[in-house]
N, C-alpha and C positions, 0 to 999 in steps of 0.2 A: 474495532469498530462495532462488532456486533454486540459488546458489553456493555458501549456508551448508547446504545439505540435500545438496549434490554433498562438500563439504567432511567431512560427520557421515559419510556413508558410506565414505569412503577408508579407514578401518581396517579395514572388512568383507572389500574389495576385495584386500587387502595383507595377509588373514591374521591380523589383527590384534583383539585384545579390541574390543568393542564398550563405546566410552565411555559415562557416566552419560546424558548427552544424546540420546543413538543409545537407549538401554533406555528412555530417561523416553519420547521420543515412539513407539516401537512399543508402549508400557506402555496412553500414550493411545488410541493406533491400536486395541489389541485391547479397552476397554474402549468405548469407542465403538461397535465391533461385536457386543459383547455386550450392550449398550443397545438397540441401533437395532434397531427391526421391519421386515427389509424387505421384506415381504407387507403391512404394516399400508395401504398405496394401494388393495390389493385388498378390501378391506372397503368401499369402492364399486362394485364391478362384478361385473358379471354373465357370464357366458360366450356367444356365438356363432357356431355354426360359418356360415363364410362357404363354404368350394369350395375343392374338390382340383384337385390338376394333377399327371397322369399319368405326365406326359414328366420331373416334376425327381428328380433322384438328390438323395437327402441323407444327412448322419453322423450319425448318434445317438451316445449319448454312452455308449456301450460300443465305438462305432467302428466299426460294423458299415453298409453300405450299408442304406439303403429307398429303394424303386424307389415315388416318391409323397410328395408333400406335400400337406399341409392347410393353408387359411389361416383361422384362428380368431381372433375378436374379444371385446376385453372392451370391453362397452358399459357406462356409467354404470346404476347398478339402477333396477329399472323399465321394462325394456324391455318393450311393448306389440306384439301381433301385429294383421299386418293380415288382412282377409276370407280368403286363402287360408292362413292359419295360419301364415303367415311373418312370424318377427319382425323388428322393425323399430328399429333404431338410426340415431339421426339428427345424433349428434356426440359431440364427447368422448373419444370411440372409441381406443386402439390396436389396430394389426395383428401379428399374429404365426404363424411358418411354422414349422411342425416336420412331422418324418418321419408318417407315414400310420401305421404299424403303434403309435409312439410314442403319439399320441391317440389311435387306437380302444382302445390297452390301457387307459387311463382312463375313455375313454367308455365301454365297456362295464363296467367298476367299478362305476360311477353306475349303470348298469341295473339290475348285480347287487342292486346296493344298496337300490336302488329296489323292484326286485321282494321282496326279503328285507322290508321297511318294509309293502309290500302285503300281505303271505304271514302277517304279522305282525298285523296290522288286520284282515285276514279270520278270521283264528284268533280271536281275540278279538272279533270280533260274531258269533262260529258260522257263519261263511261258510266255503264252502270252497277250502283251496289250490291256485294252478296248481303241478302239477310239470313239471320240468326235466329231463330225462337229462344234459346238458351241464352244464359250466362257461363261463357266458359270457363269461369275461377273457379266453380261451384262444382268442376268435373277433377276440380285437381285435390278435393276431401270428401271423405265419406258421410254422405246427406241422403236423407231418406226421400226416396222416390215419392212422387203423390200420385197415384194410382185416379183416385177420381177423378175423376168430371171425363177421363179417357174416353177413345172412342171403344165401344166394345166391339172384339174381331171375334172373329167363327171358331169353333173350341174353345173361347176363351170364358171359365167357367165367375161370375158374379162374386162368387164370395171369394175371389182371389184379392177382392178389394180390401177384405180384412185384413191380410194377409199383411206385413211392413217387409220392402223391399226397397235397397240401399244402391247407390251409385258412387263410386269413385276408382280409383287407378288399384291395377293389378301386375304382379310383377310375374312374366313366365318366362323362364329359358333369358333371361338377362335382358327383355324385353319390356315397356312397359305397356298396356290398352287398358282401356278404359271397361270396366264389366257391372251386372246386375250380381248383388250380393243377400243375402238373407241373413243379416246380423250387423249390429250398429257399428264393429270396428271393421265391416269388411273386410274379414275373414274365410267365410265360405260364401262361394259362388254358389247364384242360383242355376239348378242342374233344371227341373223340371217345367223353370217358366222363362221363358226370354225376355227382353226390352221389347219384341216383337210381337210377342204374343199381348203385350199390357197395352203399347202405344200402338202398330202396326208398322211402324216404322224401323229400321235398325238403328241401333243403341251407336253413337257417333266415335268412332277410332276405337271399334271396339277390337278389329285385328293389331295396332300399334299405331302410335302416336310421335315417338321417337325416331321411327324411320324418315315419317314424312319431314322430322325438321334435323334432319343427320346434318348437313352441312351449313345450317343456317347461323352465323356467329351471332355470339352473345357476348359481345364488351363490356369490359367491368366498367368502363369509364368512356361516356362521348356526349354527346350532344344533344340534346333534347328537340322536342318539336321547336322550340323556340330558340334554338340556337345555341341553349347553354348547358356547359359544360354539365353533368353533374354523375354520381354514382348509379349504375343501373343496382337497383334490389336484388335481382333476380341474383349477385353477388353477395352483397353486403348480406343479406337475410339465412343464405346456403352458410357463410362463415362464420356467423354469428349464433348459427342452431346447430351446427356440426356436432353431432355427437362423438366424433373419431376426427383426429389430423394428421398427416405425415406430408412435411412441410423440409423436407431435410434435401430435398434438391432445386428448389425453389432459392433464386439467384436476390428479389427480392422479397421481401418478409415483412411482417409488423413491427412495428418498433420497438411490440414487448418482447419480440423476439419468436424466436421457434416452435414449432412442438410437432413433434415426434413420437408419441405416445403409442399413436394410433397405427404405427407403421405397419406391426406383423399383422396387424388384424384385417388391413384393408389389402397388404402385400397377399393372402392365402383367398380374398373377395374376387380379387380380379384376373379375368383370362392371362396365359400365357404370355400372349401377343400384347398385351397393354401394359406389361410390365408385372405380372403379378407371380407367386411364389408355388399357386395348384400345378400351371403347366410343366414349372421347371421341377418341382417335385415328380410329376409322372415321369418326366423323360427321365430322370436319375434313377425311378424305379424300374423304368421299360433296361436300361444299360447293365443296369444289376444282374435285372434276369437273363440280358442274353451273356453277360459275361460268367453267370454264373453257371447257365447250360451248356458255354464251351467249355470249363472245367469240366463239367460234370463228363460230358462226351469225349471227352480228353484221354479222363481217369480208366471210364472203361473200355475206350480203343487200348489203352497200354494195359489193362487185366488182360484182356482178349487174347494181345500178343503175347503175354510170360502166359499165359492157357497153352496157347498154340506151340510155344517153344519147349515148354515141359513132355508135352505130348511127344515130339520128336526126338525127345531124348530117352523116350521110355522104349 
């Protein structure tokens, strides 16, 4: 099979018209793909952000570095939380790793979203709306602060205005908030001036942003404002920029199939307790050491004792 398919392409290769045979199967090829749903698997799952890591450099697909990855989970739907508001996925599961600045632009869509839906429902029972001075998309990529037209606060020195200072999402301790930066990949944090010191105001989820929506579901697949069905993004866009996949317990799958690639690299990313490969490495380490200091204390109780028994025979 793979001789007669190396054979239909040699006219390609040589310049050559593309015979009836070579058009009937790319014919197939493109109608196939205008058939096939390949989001239709995600109509089972749900979204979870699992934990950043600081340290990784990744490409998004404009080509651009992000200093920070996220590893996000679609769990089977119906993921249920536990006592402390954290959900809980217990199989079925794939993992997936994209750029930090990549998901917060979606993740905060979803807020937008959400808040517009709220703002909407309050209107309509005569409640009233929260407002926004901000665009909350704008909080989920690194964009440079505009300093002027501020109010000026007490300390706060004039020529800081020269100064270019950045906003967007930071990752600490598997955490993600929102911070003031001093460089256009928001990279290093500003140490010396706050959001407070510029605006007077505090800098919005600058503690974390992830806590306050821990148990808030995100379906890959439901119903829009207008009743119809369709794919949430905030999916489609995560699996589609993935820079890493490990898809190997996930029940269903794309129809191009699996990928697994990304297993060890996201298995050593994630805690213990979520499935990941750091905790169960320590604990093997921690077993080692005590198994190895009972030897050791073993060894020299039984020197001790042929010590003590030589002695008694002198």
């Amino acid at each position: 099979m793979k001789i007669a398919i190396a054979l239909l392409a040699l006219p390609a290769v040589f310049g050559l018209k593309k015979s009836p045979a070579i058009r009937k199967l790319n014919d197939a090829q493109d109608e196939y793909d205008a058939e096939v749903d390949e989001y239709e698997f995600l109509q089972n799952y749900e979204q979870v952000y699992m934990t950043c890591d600081s340290s990784m450099k990744v490409v998004n697909q404009e080509g651009e570095y992000e200093y920070g990855a996220v590893v996000t989970r679609f769990c089977p739907n119906g993921v249920t939380c536990d006592k402390d508001g954290k959900k809980k996925c217990e199989g079925g599961y794939g993992d997936y790793v994209v750029g930090i600045q990549t998901y917060m632009e979606q993740f905060m869509e979803q807020f937008e979203r959400r808040q517009e839906q709220q703002n909407q429902y309050n209107q309509n029972n005569g409640e009233d709306e929260e407002e926004f001075d901000f665009n909350f998309a704008e909080f989920g990529e690194c964009k440079e602060f505009n300093v002027e037209n501020q109010n000026n606060q007490d300390g706060y020195d004039e020529e800081q205005e020269e100064v270019a200072y950045f906003i967007g999402p930071k990752c600490s301790e598997g955490d993600i908030s929102i911070a003031l930066f001093t460089d256009e990949d928001c990279k290093y944090e500003s140490v010396d001036v706050t959001f407070k010191d510029l605006t007077g105001v505090d800098l919005p989820w600058s503690n974390s942003i992830i806590e306050d929506e821990d148990c808030t579901p995100y379906y890959c697949y439901g119903a829009n404002e207008n009743g119809e069905y369709e794919y949430n993004d905030f999916c489609t866009q995560v699996y589609e920029q993935a820079n890493l996949k490990c898809e190997e317990n996930m029940e269903s799958y794309s129809p191009y199939g699996q990928t697994v690639s990304g297993c060890e690299t996201i298995a050593a990313m994630l805690p213990s307790s979520s499935g990941g490969a750091a905790g169960v490495f320590f604990i093997i380490l921690l077993v080692a050491a005590v198994v190895g200091f009972g030897i050791w204390y073993f060894l020299q109780q039984k020197k001790k004792s042929a010590v003590s028994q030589e002695g008694l025979m002198m």
